[in-house]
C-alpha positions as CSV (number, residue, x, y, z in Angstrom):
1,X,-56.2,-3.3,83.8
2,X,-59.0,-2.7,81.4
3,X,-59.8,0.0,79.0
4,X,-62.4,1.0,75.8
5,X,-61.8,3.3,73.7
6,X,-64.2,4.7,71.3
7,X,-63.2,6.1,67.9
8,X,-65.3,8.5,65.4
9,X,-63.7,9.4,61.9
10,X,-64.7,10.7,59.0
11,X,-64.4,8.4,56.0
12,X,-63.3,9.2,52.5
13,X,-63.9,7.0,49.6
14,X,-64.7,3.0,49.1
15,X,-63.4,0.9,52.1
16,X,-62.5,-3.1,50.4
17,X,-65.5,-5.4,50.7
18,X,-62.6,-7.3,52.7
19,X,-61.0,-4.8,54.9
20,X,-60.3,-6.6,58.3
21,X,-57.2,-7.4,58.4
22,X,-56.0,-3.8,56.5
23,X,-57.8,-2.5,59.7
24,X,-56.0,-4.5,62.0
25,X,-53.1,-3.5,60.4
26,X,-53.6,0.2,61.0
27,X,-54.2,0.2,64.6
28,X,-51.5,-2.1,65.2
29,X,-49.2,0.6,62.9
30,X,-51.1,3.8,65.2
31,X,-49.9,1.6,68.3
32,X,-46.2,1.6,66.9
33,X,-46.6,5.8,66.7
34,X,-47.4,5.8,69.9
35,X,-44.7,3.0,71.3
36,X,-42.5,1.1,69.1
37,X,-41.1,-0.9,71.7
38,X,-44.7,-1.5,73.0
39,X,-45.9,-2.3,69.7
40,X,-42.8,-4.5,69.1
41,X,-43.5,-6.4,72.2
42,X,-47.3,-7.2,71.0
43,X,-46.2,-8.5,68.3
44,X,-43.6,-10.7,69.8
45,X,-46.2,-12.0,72.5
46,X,-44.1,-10.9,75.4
47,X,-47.1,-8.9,76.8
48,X,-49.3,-11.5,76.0
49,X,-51.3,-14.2,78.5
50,X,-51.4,-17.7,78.0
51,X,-53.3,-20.7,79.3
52,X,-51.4,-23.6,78.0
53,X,-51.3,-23.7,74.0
54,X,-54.1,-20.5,74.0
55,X,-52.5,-17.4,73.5
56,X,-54.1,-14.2,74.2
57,X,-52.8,-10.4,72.8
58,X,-54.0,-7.8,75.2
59,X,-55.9,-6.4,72.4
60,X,-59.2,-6.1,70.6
61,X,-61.0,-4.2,68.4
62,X,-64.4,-4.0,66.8
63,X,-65.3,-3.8,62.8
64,X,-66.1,-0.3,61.3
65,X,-69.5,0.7,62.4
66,X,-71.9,3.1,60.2
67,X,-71.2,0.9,56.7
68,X,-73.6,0.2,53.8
69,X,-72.3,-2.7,51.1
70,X,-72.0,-1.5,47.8
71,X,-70.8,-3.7,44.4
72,X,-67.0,-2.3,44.8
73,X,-66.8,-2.1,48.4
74,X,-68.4,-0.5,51.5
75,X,-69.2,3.8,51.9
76,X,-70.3,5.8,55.0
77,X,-73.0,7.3,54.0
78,X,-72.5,10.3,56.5
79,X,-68.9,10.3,55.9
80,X,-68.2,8.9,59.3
81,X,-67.8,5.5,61.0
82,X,-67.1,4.4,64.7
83,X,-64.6,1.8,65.8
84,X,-64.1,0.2,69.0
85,X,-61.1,-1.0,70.7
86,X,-60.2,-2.5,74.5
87,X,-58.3,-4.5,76.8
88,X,-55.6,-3.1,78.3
89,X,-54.8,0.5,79.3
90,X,-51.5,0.8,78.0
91,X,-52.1,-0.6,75.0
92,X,-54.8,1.1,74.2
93,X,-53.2,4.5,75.5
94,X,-50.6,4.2,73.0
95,X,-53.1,3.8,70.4
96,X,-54.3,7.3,71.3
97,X,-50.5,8.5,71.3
98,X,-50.7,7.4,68.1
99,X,-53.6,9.7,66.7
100,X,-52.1,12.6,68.7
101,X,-49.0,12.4,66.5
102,X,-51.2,11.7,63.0
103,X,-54.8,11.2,63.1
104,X,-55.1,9.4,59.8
105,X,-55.4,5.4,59.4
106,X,-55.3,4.3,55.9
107,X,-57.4,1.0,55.2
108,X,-56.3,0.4,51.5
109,X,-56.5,3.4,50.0
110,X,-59.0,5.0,52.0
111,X,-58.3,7.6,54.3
112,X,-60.1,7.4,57.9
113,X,-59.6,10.7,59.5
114,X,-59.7,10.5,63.5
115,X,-62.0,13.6,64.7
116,X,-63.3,12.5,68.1
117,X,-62.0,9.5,70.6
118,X,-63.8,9.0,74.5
119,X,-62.8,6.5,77.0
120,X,-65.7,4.0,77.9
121,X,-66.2,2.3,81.1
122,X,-65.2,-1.3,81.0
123,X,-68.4,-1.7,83.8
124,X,-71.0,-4.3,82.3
125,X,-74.3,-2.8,83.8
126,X,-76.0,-5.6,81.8
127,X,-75.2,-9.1,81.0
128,X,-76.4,-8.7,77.4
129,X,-74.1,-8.0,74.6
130,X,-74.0,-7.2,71.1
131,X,-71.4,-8.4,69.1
132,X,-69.3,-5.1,67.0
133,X,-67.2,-7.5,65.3
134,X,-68.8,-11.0,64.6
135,X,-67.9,-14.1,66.8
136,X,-65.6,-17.0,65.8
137,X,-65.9,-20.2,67.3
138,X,-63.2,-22.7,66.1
139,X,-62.6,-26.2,67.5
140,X,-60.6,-29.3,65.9
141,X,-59.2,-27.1,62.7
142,X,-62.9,-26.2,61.3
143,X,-65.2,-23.0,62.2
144,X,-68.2,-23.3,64.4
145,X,-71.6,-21.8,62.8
146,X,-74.2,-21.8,65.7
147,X,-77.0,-21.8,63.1
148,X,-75.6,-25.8,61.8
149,X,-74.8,-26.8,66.0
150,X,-75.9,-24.4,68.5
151,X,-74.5,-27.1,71.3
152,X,-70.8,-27.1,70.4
153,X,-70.7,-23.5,69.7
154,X,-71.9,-22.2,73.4
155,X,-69.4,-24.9,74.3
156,X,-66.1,-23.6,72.5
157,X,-67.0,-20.0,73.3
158,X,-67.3,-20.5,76.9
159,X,-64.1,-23.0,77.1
160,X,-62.4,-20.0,75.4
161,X,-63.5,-17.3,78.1
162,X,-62.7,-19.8,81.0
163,X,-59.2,-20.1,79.4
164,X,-58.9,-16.4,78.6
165,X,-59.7,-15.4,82.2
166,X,-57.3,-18.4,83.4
167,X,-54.3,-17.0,81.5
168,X,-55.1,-13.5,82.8
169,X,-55.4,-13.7,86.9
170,X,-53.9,-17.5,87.2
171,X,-56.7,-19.5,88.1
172,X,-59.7,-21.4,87.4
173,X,-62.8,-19.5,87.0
174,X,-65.2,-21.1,89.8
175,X,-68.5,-19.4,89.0
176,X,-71.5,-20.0,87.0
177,X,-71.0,-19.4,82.8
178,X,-73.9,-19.9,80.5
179,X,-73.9,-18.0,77.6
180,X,-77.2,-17.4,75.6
181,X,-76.4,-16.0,71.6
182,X,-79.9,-14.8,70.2
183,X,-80.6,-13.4,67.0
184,X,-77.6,-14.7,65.6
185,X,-76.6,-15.0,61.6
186,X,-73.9,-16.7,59.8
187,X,-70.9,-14.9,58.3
188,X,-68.5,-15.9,56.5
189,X,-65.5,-13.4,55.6
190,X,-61.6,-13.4,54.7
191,X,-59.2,-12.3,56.4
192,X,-56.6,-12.1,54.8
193,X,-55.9,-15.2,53.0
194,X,-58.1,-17.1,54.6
195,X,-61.6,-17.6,55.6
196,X,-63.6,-17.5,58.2
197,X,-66.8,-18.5,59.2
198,X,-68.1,-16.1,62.4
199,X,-71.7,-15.3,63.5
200,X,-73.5,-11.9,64.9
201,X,-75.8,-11.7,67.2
202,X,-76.6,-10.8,71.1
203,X,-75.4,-12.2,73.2
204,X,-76.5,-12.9,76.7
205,X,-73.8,-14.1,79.5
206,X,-75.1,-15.7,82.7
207,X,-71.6,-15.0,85.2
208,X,-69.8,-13.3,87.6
209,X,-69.2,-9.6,87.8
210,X,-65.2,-10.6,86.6
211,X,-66.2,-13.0,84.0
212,X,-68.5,-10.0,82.4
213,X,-66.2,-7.5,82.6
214,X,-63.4,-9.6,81.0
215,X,-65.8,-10.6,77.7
216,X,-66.9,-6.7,77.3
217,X,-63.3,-5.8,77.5
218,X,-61.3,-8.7,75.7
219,X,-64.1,-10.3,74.0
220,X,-65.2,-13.7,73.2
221,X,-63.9,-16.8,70.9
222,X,-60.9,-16.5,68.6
223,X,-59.4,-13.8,67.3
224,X,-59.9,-10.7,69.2
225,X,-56.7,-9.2,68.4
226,X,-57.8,-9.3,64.7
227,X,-60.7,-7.7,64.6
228,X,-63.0,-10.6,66.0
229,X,-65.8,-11.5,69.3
230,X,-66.0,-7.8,70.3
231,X,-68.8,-7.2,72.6
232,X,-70.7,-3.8,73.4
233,X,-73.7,-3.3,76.0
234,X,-76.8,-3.5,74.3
């Protein structure tokens, strides 16, 4: 059911000091070269799992790893940046379809130039995390900064994982959850139109085996499918 994918490309030229939702939108347009009638079926949410209201796209993906901020916009200074994706394997496998058939993403203007992919194991041989993409907690229309209230913020992101794994195998999740963010630090980004006001930071999860392995897969708080809560082992 769950898959990571690694990606390595080279970068060329100035990536937009606001790029997430461009980048969104090229892996969601590589997912359509791989599968239209997958990619059409994300979109719709007819692959997706709910819990009540809570939607849930079987996707997620990490921010472009190996960028320093300029003025104008962000460079690779070795001309190469990583990017993360998971959740599930068929998803994810047309994703790779995708790159078979053209191995460029364009974020903007910038051409990112796929030159090396590896499958990750979805195994969490540690219950510490560090967040790829930063973490949005949102709760009664406004974000959630655990720098201004540390309390509610554990407390959205673990009501979100206890739905997340309820919409995916059906039930409540029975065991322990305590989640421990350290080193964190405010960010607040667009996406798009709007903004958003996320945090990075480790991340340590007190759970079950399943409950670990669905955050490092799927990710934690709002917005995975868009680029946000992505988790790697630290």
């Amino acid at each position: 059911m769950f898959s990571k994918l690694m990606l390595i490309a080279r970068a060329e030229g100035t990536i937009p000091l606001h790029y997430s939702k461009l980048l969104t939108a090229a892996i969601l347009s590589k997912i359509g070269q791989g599968s239209k009638e997958l990619a059409a079926r994300l979109h719709e949410n007819q692959i997706a799992y709910s819990d009540g209201p809570r939607i849930f796209k079987p996707l997620s993906h990490s921010w472009l790893i190996g960028l320093t901020k300029q003025e104008d916009g962000f460079v690779a200074p070795h001309n190469q940046v990583v990017l993360y994706l998971g959740w599930r394997g068929d998803v994810i496998e047309a994703f790779q379809k995708g790159l078979s058939a053209d191995p460029v993403m364009n974020i903007g203007e910038t051409r990112l130039t796929a030159t090396m992919t590896a499958e990750l194991p979805c195994e969490p041989v540690t219950n510490k995390f560090k967040a790829v993409s930063p973490v949005w907690a949102h709760y009664q229309s406004r974000d959630i900064l655990y720098s201004t209230d540390p309390a509610l913020f554990v407390q959205v992101i673990s009501t979100n994982l206890r739905s997340k794994y309820k919409a995916l195998y059906g039930k409540e999740y029975a065991g322990r959850l305590y989640l421990n963010p350290q080193k964190t630090r405010p960010l607040i980004s667009r996406w798009g139109s709007f903004m958003v006001g996320a945090n990075w930071g480790i991340y340590e999860i007190e759970a079950e085996y399943d409950m670990l392995k669905l955050a490092l897969a799927a990710g934690i708080g709002k917005g995975n499918s868009i680029g946000f809560g992505m988790l790697d082992l630290l």
